[in-house]
ZAMARLO-178801 format. One record per residue (C-alpha): residue in one letter; z, y, x. Coordinates in steps of 0.2 Angstrom, whole numbers, padded with zeros to 4 digits, always signed. Layout:
BEGIN
aZYX
...
//
This chain:
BEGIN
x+0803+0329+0362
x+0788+0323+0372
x+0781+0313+0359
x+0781+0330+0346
x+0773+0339+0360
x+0759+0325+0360
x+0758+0326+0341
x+0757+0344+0342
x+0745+0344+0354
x+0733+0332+0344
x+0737+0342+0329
x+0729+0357+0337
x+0714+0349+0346
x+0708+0342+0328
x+0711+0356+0319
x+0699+0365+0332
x+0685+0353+0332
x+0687+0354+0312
x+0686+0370+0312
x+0670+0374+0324
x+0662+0359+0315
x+0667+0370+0298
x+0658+0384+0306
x+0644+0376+0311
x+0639+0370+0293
x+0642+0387+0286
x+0632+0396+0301
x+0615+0382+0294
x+0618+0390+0279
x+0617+0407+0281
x+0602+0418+0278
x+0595+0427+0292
x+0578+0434+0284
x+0585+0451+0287
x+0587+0449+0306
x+0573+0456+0318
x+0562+0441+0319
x+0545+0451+0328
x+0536+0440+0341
x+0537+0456+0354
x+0554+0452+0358
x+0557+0461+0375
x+0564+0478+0370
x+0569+0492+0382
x+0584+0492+0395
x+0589+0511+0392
x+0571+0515+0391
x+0559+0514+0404
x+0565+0527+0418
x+0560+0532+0436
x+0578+0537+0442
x+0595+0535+0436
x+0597+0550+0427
x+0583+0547+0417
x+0591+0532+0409
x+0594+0536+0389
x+0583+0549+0388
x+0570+0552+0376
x+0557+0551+0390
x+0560+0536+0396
x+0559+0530+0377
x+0543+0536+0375
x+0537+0527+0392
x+0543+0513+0386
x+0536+0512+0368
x+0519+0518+0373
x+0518+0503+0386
x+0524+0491+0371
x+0542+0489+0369
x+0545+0489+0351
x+0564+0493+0351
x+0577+0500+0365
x+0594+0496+0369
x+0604+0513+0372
x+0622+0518+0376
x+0630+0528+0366
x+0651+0535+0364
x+0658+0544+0349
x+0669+0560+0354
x+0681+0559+0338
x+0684+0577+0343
x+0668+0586+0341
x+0664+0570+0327
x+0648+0567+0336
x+0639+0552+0345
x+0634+0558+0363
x+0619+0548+0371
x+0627+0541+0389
x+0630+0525+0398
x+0644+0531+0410
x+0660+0536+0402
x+0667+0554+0400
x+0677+0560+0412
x+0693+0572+0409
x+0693+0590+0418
x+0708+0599+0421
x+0709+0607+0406
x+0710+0586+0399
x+0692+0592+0390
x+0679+0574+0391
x+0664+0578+0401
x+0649+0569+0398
x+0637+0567+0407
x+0621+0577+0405
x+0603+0575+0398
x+0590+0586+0404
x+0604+0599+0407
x+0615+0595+0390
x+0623+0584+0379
x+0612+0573+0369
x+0617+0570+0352
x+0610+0555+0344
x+0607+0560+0327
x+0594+0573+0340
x+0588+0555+0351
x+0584+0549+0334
x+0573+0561+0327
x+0563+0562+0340
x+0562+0545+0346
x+0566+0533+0332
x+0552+0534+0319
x+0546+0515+0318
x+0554+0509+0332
x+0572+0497+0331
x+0589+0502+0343
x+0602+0493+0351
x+0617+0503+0349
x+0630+0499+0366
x+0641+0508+0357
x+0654+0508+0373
x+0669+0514+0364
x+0669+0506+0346
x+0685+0498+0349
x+0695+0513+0354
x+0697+0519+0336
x+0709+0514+0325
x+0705+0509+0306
x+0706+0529+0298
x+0696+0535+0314
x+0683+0521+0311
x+0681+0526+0294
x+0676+0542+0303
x+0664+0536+0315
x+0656+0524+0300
x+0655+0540+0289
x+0647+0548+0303
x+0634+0535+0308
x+0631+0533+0289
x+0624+0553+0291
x+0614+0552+0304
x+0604+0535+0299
x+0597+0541+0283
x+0580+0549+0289
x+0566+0537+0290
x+0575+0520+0283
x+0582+0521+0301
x+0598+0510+0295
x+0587+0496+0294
x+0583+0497+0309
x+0597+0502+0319
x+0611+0487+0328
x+0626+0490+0331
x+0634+0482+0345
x+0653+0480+0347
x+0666+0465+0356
x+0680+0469+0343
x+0681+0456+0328
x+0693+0465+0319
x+0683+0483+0319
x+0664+0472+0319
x+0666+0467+0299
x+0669+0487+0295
x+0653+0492+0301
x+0643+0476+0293
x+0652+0478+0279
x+0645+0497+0277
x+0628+0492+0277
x+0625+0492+0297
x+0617+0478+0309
x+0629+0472+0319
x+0631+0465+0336
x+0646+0454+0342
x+0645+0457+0359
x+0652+0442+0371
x+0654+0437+0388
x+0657+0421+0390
x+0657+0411+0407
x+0643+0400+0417
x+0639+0384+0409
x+0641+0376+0426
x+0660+0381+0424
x+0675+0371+0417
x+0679+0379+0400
x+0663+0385+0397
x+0660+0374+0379
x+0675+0381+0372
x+0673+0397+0379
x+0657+0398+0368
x+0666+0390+0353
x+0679+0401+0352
x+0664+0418+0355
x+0655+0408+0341
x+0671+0407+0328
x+0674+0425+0334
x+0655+0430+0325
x+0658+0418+0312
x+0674+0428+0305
x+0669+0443+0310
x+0654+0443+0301
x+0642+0451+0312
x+0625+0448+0308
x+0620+0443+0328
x+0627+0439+0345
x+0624+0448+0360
x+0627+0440+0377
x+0622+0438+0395
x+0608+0426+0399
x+0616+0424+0419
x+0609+0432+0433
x+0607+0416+0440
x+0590+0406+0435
x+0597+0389+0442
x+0615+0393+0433
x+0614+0402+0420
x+0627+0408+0407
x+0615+0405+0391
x+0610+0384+0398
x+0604+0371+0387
x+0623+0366+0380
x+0625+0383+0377
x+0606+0385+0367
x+0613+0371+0359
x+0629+0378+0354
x+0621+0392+0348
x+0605+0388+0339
x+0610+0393+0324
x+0615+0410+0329
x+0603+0422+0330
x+0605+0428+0350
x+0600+0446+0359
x+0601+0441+0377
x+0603+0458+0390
x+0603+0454+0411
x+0589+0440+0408
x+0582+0436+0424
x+0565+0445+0430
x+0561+0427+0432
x+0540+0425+0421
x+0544+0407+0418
x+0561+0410+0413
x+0552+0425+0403
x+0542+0415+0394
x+0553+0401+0390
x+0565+0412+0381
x+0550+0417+0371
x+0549+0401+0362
x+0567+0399+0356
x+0566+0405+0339
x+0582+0411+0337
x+0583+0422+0352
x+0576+0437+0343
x+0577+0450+0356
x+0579+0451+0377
x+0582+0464+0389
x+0575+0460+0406
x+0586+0463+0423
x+0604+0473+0423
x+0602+0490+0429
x+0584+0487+0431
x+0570+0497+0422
x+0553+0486+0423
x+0539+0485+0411
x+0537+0465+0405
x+0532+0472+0387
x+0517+0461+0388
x+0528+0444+0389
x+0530+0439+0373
x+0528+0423+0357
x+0516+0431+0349
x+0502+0419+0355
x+0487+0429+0363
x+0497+0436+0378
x+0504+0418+0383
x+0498+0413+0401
//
């Protein structure tokens, strides 16, 4: 018995290494010319906002584009009931009557099809969209048919990514024509674990067929989530990296790997570091 356990066991950890190393080959192969590729690759945290409630809105947007940022992450649910995607980081809440309350916007709800229109001519968005794996596959279809309504103004699709952590839902939206975004969380490359961690994230995009990943740089400059294993891992990937450090060397490092393709600087932090960037003339 403990000499099939050991076979087994072997079995298993060949199989995996032949599988990320199948993975890896396909992932040189794909083609990634439709991937945002600009060399201003610091894009908006939620806009740039002078308080809290300000974050999302279509002021802070503005701030933020007319300083630089070419694109903005922004947060975004989809109430299945009224078939509409509200603007909001923070989660609805239920009143007594079990009616979800959302946070407000300058006094209301803010629609994005609304956000849109006013702030999305010629500019690129990262969708957060923080409840895309609470739908099942008929009410996807919804929120797909939805999302396909509201993005054909402007050739906004094109410029529209869609982030999710759910690999069985992520192929549905790539599939409809949609950017994706495999969001991960993978550990500290200090940490035991953390190379499979990241192999298992990277089969995870690989199947799912998401068109980038999306992860956490680290917090920590000196021991960081995205290290040089991981860079490596990864560099065939194209990579949007949030909670990066506002660390300029750090900044400027990231500038230079070509497949990290966009960066949102600090976590809950709203700072203007738009003039960082690849493009050449800026570099100090």
């Amino acid at each position: 018995m403990k000499r099939f356990f050991i076979i087994l066991l072997l079995l298993i950890i060949a199989a995996y290494n032949a599988t990320v190393f199948y993975v890896d080959r396909q992932l040189q192969k794909r083609d990634y010319a439709g991937v945002y590729n600009n060399c201003h690759k610091i894009w908006a945290a939620r806009g740039l906002y002078n308080y809290r409630a300000e974050q999302n809105t279509p002021q802070a947007m503005q701030r933020a584009f007319s300083l630089g940022a070419i694109g903005a992450e922004v947060d975004v649910h989809f109430d299945l009931k009224r078939r509409k995607f509200i603007v909001s980081h923070d989660h609805p809440k239920k009143n007594k009557d079990g009616e979800l309350v959302y946070p407000l916007k300058n006094g209301s709800l803010l629609f994005l099809e609304d956000f849109l229109k006013e702030v999305g001519k010629d500019h690129y968005f990262w969708l957060d969209f923080k409840n895309l794996g609470a739908f099942n596959d008929e009410q996807t279809a919804i929120v797909i048919q939805r999302l396909q309504e509201i993005t054909q103004f402007d050739n906004i699709k094109e410029r529209l990514y869609i982030e999710g952590s759910n690999p069985l839902l992520m192929p549905k939206y790539t599939n409809a024509g949609f950017k994706t975004i495999f969001g991960i969380h993978p550990i500290r490359e200090s940490l035991f674990a953390s190379s499979f961690v990241i192999n298992v994230y990277k089969l995870g995009y690989y199947f799912s067929n998401s068109t980038v990943i999306g992860m956490a740089n680290g917090k920590y400059v000196d021991d960081p989530v995205y290290g040089k294993k991981t860079r490596e891992s990864l560099k065939n990937i194209p990579l949007f990296l949030f909670h990066v450090p506002n660390d300029e060397k750090l900044l400027h490092e990231l500038m230079q790997i070509d497949n990290v393709r966009v960066v949102l600087v600090g976590k809950d932090l709203s700072i203007n570091r738009y003039n960082i960037d690849a493009c050449g003339a800026n570099q100090e």
